[in-house]
N, C-alpha and C positions, 0 to 999 in steps of 0.2 A: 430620427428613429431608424433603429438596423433591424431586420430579420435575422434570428442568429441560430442557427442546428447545433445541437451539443452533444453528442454519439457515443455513449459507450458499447462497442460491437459484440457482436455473440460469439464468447471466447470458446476455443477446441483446443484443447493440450495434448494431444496424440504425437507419441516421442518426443514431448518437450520437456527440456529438465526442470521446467517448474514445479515449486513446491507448496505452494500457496492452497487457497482452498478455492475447489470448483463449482462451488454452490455460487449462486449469486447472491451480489451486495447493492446495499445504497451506493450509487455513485456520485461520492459526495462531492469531491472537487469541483464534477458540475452540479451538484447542489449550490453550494457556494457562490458559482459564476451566475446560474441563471439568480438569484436574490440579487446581487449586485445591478446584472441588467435590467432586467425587473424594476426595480425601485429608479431606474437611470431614465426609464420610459422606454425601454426596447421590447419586442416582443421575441418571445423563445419555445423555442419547440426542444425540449429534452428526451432522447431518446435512450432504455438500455436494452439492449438485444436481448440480456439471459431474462430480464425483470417482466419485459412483455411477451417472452416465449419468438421472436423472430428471427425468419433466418436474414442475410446481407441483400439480397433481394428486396424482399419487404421494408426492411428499415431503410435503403436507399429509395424506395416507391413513398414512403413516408417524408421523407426531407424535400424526395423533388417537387410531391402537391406543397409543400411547404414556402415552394421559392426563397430560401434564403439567398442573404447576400453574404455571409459569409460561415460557413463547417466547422465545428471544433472537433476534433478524435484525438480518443486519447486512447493510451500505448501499452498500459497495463491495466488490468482490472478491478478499477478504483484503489484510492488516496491510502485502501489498508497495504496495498500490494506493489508499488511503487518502488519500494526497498528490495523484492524480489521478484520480479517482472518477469515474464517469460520473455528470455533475451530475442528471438524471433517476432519479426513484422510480418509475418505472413498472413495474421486475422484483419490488423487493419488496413493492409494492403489490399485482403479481399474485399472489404468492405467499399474502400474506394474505387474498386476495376466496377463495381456494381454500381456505385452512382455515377462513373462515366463524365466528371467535369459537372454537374449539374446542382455543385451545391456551394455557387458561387467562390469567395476564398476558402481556398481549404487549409486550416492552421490544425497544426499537429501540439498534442499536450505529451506529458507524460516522461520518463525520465528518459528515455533512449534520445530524446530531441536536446535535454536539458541536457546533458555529460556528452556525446556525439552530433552534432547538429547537421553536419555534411551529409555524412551515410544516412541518416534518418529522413534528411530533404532527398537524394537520391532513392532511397530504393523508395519510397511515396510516392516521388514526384509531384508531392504536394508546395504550395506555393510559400509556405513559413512555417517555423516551431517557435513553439514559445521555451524557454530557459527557464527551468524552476517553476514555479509556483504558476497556475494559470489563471485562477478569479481574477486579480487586478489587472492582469496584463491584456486577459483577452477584454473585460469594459474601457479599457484606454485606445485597444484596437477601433471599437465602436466608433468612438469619438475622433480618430486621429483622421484626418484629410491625406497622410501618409503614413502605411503601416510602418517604412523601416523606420520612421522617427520614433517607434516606441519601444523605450527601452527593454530588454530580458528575450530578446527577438533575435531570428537568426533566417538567413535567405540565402538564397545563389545565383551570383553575379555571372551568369556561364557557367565555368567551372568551380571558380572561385567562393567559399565561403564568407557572407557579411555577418559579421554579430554585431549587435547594440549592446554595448554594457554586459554588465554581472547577470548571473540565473538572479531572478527575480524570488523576493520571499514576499508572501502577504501579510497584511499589519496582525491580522486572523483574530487579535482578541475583542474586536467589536462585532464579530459576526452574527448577524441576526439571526433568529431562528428559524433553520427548515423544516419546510412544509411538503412532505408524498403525496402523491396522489394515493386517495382509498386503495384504490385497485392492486397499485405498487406493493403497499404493504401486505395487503388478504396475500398476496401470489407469496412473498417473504416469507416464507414457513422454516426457511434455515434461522436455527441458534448454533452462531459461529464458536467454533471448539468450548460446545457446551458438550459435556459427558456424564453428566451425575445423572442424568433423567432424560428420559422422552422430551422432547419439542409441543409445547402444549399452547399454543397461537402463535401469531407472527410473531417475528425477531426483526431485529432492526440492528443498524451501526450509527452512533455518535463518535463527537469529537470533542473533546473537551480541553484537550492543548494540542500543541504542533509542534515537532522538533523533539533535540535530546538535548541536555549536558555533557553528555559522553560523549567522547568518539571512539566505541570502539572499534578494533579494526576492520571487520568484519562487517558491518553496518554499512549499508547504499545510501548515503544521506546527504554526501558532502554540498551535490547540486542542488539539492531540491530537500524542505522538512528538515532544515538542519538546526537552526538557534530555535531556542525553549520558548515559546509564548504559551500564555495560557488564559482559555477563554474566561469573559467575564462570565458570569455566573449566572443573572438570571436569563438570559437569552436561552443559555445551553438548561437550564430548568423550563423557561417556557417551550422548547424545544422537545422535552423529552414526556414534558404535559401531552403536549400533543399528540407523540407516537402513545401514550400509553390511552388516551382518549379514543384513538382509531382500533385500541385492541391489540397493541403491542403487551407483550408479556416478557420480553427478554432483550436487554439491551447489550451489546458488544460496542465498548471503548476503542474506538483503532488507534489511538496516542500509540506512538513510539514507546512511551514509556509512563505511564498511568501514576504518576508521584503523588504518596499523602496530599489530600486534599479535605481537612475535617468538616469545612462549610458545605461541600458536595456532598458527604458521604454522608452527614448529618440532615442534608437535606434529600435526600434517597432513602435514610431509616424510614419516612414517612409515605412514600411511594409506593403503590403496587406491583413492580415493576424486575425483577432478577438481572444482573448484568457478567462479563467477566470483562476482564482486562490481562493486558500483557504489562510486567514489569521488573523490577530489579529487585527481589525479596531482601538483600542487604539495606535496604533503606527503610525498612517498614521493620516498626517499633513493635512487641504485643500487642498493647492497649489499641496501637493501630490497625493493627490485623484484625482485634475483635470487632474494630466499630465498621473494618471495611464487610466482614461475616453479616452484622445485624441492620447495615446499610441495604443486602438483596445479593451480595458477591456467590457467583456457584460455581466461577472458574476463574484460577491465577495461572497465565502462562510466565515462569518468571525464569527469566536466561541467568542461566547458572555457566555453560560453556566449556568450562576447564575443570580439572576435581585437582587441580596442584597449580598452586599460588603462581609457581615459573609460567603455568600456560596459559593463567590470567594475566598475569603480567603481557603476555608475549600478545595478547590477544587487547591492550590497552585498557582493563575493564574498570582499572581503579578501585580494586572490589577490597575494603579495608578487615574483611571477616576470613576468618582459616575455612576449611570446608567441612570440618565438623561444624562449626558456628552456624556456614550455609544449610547444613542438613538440617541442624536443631530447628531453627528460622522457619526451613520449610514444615515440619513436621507441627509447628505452631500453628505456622500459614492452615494445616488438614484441620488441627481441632475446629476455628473457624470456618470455613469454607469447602464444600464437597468436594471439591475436584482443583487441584495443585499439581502442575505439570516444574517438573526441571528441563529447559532446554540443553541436552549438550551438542558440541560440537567435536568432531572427530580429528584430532591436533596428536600432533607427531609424539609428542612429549605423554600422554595420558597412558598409563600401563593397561592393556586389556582386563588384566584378573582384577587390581583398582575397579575400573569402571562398572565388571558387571557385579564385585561386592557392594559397590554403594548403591547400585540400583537396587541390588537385594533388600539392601536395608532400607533405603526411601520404600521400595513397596512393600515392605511387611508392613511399614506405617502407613500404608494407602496413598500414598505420595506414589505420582507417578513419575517415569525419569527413562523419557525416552534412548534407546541405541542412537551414539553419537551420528551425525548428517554431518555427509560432505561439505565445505565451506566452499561458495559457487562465489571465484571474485570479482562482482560486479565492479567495472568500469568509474562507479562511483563510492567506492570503500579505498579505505587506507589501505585492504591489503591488494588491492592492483597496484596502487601509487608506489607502494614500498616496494613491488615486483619488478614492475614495469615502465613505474615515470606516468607524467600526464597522459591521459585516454588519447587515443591517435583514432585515422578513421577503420582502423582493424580492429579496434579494440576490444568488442564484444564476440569477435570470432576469435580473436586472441585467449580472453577470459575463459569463453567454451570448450577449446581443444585444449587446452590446461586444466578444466575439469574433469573432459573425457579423459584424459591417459593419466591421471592422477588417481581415479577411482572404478575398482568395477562392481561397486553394488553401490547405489544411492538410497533415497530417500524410500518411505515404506511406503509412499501413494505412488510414487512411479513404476507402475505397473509395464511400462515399457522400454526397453531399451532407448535413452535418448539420442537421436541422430546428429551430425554433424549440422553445426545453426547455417553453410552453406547449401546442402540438403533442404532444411525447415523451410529457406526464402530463395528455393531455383526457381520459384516462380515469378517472381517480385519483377520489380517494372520495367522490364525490357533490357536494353542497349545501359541505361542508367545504373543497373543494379548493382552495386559493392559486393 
């Protein structure tokens, strides 16, 4: 039996070009890992910084009564946010100067470890990351007598870089059902890019597949969440029993990509329970859209990206509908469902007066269709590969300063200028730091 700490730290985005949302979420990935250890006979102490209101003091004063033998922290703000990470370690770098070596191995999750594994063991100075996917990998650590024999793992030989094997994927579709703590949830009073209504009890995030079919370019997946599973069905029902027993009122799907699912959606008409999800509105049929509306649906984030065939194309989306077809689609998507978001994205190719006519028109039909956002090329998308070749150990300062002089207005929640990710981590670990 191991003692195992599971940390998601208390995130600060001040000048960071993330774009994700700052509310707190389930942190499901160690959802997942503590059930695994859990049932293996281990004992766990799961901690979130935003969820129990602390600051890296307190949660590190938490792990050390804890005595663990071995740390888990992970790098971006739960399994929704992975794809767009705030590219800077300076939260959970603080987190670690706070617990000072005290919480036995300290294994890094999250994708900067999975696509960079050198830089992320350096500026840490933590003792391993894991590659890809972390539930299985960190229960196999538990049990191994030596961590570098387990595969999806990476260390440092002195200077030198060890990997074992490929990023690791988890099997994910026998995943049993998680369990919050009360308190967890009461505190969860965000509904994640819910907009039709007030927040009326807690909100919660499930998972109900993992991975995409697509690769578009654009998309941070390749190491980590990439091939399509999809959960069995009644765990993620017993699952969702649960949070709606504790007084859950609104669910948020984190899936990459939320694909027709009739036996779910059929089984959620009968639920008390509202959700939204993110997905691909070319793939969803009417009839489909109506049963996902009378299923509890109150918000579609569906990536739309390009409004001209050449800058889907250019963008890998595979999208087989013109963009009248897409606007139709979504305007069916509003009859159903309060609130339908078009994501674009701001591409060489998109004529300005284009973009702000079809916004016109999506929002006369109450269809909303945000001002195109910068495309940030994470280190684990096609479009760094295509730029730059395989991720090197620059490569997240690479991506950054090709952000910066690329654009000078971002995203509408970036309230502040973003700084140079050299700047974000002058603190970071000493003599070691990249």
């Amino acid at each position: 039996m191991m003692r195992v700490a599971l940390v998601n730290p208390t995130w600060r985005y001040d000048n960071s070009i993330y774009f994700g949302c700052r509310d707190p979420h389930l942190p499901i990935e160690f959802g997942c890992t503590q059930s695994k250890l859990e049932a293996a006979g281990h004992e766990v102490l799961l901690l979130d910084g935003q969820l129990i209101e602390a600051d890296h003091a307190t949660l590190a004063e938490k792990v050390r009564r804890f005595r663990p033998q071995m740390t888990a922290l992970v790098t971006a703000p739960t399994y929704l946010f992975w794809r767009c990470a705030p590219p800077e370690l300076r939260v959970p770098a603080d987190f670690l100067e706070q617990l000072d070596g005290d919480g036995g191995r300290e294994v890094i999750v999250g994708p900067h470890g999975s696509v960079t594994p050198g830089p992320t063991l350096r500026k840490l100075d933590a003792d391993l990351v894991v590659r890809g996917e972390c539930e299985e990998v960190l229960a196999q650590l538990c049990e191994a007598d030596d961590p570098r024999e387990v595969a999806g793992t990476a260390w440092l030989d002195g200077e030198d870089v060890k990997v074992n094997g490929p990023q690791a994927a988890a099997a994910f579709v026998d995943q049993a059902a998680l369990h919050w703590p009360d308190a967890w949830v009461q505190r969860h009073r965000h509904h994640h890019h819910r907009f039709d209504d007030a927040a009326r009890g807690p909100g919660a995030e499930v998972e109900a597949s993992r991975g995409c079919p697509y690769n578009c370019s654009f998309c941070a997946k390749i190491d980590y969440r990439d091939a399509y599973r999809r959960r069995e069905l009644q765990p993620l029902l017993d699952e969702i029993d649960g949070l709606i027993a504790q007084g859950v009122t609104y669910l948020y799907f984190i899936d990459e990509i939320f694909l027709p699912q009739k036996p779910l959606l059929e089984a959620l008409v009968h639920r008390p329970v509202e959700f939204g999800v993110q997905t691909r509105i070319d793939l969803w049929s009417e009839p489909m859209l109506e049963l996902l509306g009378r299923a509890g649906c109150v918000s579609i984030e569906a990536g739309v990206e390009s409004l001209t065939e050449e800058g889907r194309a250019e963008l890998h989306k595979k999208c087989k509908m013109s963009t009248d077809d897409l606007a139709r689609r979504l305007i069916a998507a509003r009859r159903n469902v309060p609130f339908v978001q078009a994501n674009l994205i701001a591409t060489e190719g998109d004529d300005p007066a284009l973009v702000a006519e079809w916004r016109e028109r999506l929002q006369a039909e109450d269809v909303w269709a945000n001002d195109p956002v910068p495309l940030y090329p994470y280190p684990s998308s096609p479009a760094y590969r295509e730029r730059w070749g395989l991720p090197d150990d620059h490569a997240w300062e690479r991506a950054h300063a090709f952000y910066l002089d690329q654009f000078d207005h971002f995203s509408d929640i970036q309230d502040q200028r973003p700084l140079p990710l050299q700047d974000l981590e002058r603190h970071l670990a000493g003599s070691r730091h990249v």
